[in-house]
C-alpha positions in Angstrom: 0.6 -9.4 42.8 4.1 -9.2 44.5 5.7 -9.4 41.3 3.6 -6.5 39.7 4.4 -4.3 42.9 8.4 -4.7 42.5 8.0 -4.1 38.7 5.8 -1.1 38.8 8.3 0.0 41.9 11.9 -0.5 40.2 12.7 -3.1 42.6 13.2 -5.3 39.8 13.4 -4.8 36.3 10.6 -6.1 33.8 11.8 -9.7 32.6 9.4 -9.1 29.6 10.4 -5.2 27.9 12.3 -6.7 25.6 9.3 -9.2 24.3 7.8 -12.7 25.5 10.0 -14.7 22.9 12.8 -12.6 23.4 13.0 -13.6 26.7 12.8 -17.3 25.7 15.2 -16.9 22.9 18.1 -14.6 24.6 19.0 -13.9 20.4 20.4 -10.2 20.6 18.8 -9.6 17.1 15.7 -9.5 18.6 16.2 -7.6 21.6 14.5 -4.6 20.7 12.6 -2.5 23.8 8.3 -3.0 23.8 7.0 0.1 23.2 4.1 1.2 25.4 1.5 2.4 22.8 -0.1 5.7 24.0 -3.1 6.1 21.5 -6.1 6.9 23.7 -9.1 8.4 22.0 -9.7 11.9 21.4 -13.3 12.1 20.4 -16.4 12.3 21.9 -17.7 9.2 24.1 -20.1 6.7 23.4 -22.8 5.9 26.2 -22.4 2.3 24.7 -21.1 -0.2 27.5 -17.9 -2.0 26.7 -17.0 -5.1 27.6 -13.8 -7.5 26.5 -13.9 -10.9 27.1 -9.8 -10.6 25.9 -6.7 -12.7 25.5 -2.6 -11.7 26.1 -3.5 -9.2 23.1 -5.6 -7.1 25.5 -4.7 -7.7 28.9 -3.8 -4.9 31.4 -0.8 -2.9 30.5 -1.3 -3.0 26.6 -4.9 -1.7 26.6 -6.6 -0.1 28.6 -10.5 2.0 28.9 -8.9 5.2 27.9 -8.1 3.7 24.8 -12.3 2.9 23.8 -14.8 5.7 22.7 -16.8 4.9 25.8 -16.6 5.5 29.5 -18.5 2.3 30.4 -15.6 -0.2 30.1 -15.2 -3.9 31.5 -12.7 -6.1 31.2 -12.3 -10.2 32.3 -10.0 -12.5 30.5 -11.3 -14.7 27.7 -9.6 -18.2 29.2 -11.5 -17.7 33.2 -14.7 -17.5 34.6 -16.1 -14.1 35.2 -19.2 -14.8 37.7 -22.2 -13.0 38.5 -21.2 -9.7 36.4 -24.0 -7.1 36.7 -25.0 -5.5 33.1 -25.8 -2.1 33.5 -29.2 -0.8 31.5 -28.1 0.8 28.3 -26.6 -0.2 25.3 -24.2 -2.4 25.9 -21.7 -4.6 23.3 -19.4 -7.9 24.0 -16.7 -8.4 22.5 -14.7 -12.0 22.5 -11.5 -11.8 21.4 -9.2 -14.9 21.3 -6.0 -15.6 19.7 -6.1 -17.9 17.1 -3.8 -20.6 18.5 -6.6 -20.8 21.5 -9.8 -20.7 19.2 -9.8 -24.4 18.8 -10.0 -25.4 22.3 -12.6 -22.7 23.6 -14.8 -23.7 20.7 -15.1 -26.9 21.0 -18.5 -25.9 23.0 -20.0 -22.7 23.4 -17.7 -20.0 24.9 -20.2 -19.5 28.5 -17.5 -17.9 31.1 -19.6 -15.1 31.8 -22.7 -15.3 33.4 -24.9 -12.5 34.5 -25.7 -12.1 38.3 -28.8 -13.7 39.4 -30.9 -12.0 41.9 -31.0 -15.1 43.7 -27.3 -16.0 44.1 -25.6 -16.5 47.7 -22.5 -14.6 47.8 -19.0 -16.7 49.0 -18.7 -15.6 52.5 -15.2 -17.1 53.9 -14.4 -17.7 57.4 -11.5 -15.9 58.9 -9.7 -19.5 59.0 -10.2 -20.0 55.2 -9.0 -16.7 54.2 -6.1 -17.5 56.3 -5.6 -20.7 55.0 -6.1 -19.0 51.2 -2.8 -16.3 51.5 -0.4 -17.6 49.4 3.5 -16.6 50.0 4.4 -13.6 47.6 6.9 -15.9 45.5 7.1 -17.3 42.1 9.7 -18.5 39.9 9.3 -15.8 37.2 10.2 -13.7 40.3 13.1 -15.4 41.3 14.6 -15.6 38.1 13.8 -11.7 37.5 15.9 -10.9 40.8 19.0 -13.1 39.9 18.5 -12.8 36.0 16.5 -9.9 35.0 19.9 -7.2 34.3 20.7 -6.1 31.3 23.7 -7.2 32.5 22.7 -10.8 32.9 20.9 -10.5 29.8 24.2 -10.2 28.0 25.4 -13.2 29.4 22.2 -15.0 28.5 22.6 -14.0 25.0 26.2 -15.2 24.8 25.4 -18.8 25.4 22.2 -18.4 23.4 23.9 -17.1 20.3 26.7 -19.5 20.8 24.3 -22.4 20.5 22.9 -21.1 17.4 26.0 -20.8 15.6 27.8 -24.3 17.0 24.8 -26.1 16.8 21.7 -24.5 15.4 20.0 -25.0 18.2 17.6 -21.9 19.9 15.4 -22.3 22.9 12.9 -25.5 22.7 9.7 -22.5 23.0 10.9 -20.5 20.2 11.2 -21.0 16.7 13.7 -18.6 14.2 12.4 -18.8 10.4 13.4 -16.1 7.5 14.5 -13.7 10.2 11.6 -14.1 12.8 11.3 -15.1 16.0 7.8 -17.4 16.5 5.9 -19.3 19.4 6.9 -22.9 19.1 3.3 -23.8 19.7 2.3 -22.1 16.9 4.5 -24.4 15.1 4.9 -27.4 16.7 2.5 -30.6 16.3 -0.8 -30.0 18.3 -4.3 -28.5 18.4 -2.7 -24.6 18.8 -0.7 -25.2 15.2 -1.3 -23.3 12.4 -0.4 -26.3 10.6 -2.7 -29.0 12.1 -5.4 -30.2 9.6 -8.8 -29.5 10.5 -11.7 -31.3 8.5 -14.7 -29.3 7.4 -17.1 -30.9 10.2 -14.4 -29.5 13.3 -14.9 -26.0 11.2 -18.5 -26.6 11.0 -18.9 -27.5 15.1 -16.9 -24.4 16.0 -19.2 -21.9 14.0 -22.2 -23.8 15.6 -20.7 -23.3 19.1 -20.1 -20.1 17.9 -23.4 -18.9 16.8 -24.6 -20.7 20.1 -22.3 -18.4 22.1 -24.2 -15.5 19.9 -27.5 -16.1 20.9 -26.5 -17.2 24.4 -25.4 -13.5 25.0 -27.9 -11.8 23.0 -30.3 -13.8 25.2 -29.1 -12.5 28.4 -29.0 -8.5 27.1 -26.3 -7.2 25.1 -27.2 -5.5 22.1 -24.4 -6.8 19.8 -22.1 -9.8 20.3 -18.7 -9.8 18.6 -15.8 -12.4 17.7 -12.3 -11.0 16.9 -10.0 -14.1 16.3 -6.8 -12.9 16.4 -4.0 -14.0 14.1 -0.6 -16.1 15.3 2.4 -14.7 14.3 3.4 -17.8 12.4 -0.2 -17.3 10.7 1.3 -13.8 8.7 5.0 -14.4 8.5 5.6 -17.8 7.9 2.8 -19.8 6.4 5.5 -21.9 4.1 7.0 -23.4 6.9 4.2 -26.1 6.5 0.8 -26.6 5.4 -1.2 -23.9 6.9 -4.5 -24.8 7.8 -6.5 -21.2 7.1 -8.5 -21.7 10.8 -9.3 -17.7 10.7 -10.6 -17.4 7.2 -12.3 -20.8 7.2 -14.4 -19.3 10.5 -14.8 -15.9 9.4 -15.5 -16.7 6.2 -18.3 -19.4 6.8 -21.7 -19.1 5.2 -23.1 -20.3 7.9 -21.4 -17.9 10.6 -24.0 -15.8 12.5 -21.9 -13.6 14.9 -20.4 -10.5 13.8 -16.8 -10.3 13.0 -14.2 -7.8 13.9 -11.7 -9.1 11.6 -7.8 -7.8 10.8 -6.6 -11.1 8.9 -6.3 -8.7 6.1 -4.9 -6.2 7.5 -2.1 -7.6 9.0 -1.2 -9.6 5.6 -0.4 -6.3 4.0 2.7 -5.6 6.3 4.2 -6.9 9.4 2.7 -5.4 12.4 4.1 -7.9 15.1 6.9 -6.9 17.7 10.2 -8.4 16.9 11.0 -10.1 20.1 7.5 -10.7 20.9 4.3 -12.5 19.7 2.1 -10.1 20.5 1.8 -7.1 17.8 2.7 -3.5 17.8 1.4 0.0 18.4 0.1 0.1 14.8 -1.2 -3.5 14.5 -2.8 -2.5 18.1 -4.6 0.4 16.8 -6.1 -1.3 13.6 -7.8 -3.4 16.1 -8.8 -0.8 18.6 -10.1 1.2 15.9 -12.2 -0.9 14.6 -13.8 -1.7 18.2 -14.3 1.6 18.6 -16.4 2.0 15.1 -18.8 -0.7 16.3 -18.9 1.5 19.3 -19.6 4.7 17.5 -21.5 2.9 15.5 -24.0 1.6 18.0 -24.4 5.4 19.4 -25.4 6.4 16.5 -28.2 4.2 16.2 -29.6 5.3 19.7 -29.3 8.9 18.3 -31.2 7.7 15.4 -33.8 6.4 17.0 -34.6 8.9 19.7 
């Protein structure tokens, strides 16, 4: 992408290094510089084929294959279609990760974005006038406001007016919400299927950890060995469940009787301390190794049996 190419070239500065909400907010109590985590693994490789149907949590940039016990990595994200991937032979484990403000809405069926390449399918051959007419112009607004906007210098500015509003008027950015010190993603908050606060009745739990066993079998069906959901928490989920009535979405799933698909699970975990970013609603270098940690146990894990059994 255009945008990637000046930010990786210093031809603009990255709108986001200070944090997604930050960015919204302009507060200068959260501007605090994002960490890149370097924590790749050390150990010996698993043969065990990786691949991460991910969310924001895992995208490019914040993880990436040298950070898995394996050499055999794949990744597509969780929200778009990845057709016609090839599975190599070998082990091979799936992992769907999903933020918990999205569970809802990709649950509502079984998860299917992935589909396996048939031997039979007719590749998408374009004419030259249709990859022509498919070039789109390298501009975007997130550009144009990281060229006119994206200085520290500007920044300052920005977080003049927002701090004045906050103090005049109590007001902060209509995507952001401040609560006992932290910053949150208003849609974590606000009325709608991705709140933490909108009730759920036992029979919507009970349809999502059908569609989610479903989505088990479906991909044991097709090959992989092992098949696992990691729901991760909002924010709002950890730091400010008073704010309302929180409706327990991620232990209500993962604790289910009736919940077939293996777990990789850090509610817990991140209820002990506070392992989010301060300007940002995605978590830290240590709330980002808990997780990778424990996908790289399954990993190990899975090697272990192959050893065993040989």
């Amino acid at each position: 992408m255009a945008t990637n190419f000046l930010y990786d070239n210093k031809i603009v500065e990255d709108d986001f290094r200070y944090g997604d909400l930050y960015r919204l907010a302009n507060l200068p109590d959260f501007r605090e510089k994002v960490k890149k985590c370097d924590d790749d693994f050390k150990g010996e490789k698993s043969d065990v084929a990786l691949f991460l149907a991910g969310d924001s949590f895992t995208e490019k940039g914040r993880l990436q294959s040298d950070n898995f016990a394996t050499e055999k990595f794949e990744r597509g994200f969780v929200a778009e279609s990845n057709e016609s991937f090839n599975l190599p032979s070998g082990k091979k484990i799936l992992v769907i990760e999903t933020v918990e403000r999205h569970f809802r809405e990709r649950f509502q069926q079984p998860w299917k974005n992935w589909d396996v390449a048939s031997e039979n399918a007719v590749l998408n051959q374009q004419t030259l006038k249709e990859k022509l007419l498919d070039i789109k112009v390298p501009y975007n607004t997130q550009m144009h406001e990281s060229l006119l906007f994206g200085t520290d210098f500007m920044m300052k500015i920005r977080e003049i007016k927002a701090q004045l509003n906050l103090w005049l008027f109590g007001k902060t950015d209509d995507k952001v919400k401040l609560h006992n010190g932290h910053l949150l993603y208003y849609l974590d908050v606000n009325p709608g299927i991705s709140s933490c606060f909108d009730k759920i009745d036992d029979s919507e739990i009970d349809l999502m950890v059908n569609n989610a066993n479903l989505t088990y079998a479906y991909y044991k069906g097709l090959g992989f060995d092992e098949v696992y959901l990691s729901i991760i928490p909002n924010k709002t989920s950890i730091l400010a469940q008073d704010l309302a009535e929180y409706n327990h979405l991620v232990e209500r799933i993962e604790g289910n009787s009736n919940l077939k698909i293996p777990i990789i699970s850090i509610f817990q975990d991140f209820r002990k301390k506070n392992l989010y970013l301060k300007g940002d609603s995605h978590w830290n270098c240590e709330g980002q190794k808990i997780w990778v940690d424990k996908v790289n146990e399954k990993l190990l894990n899975t090697q272990q049996s192959i050893s065993k059994s040989l």
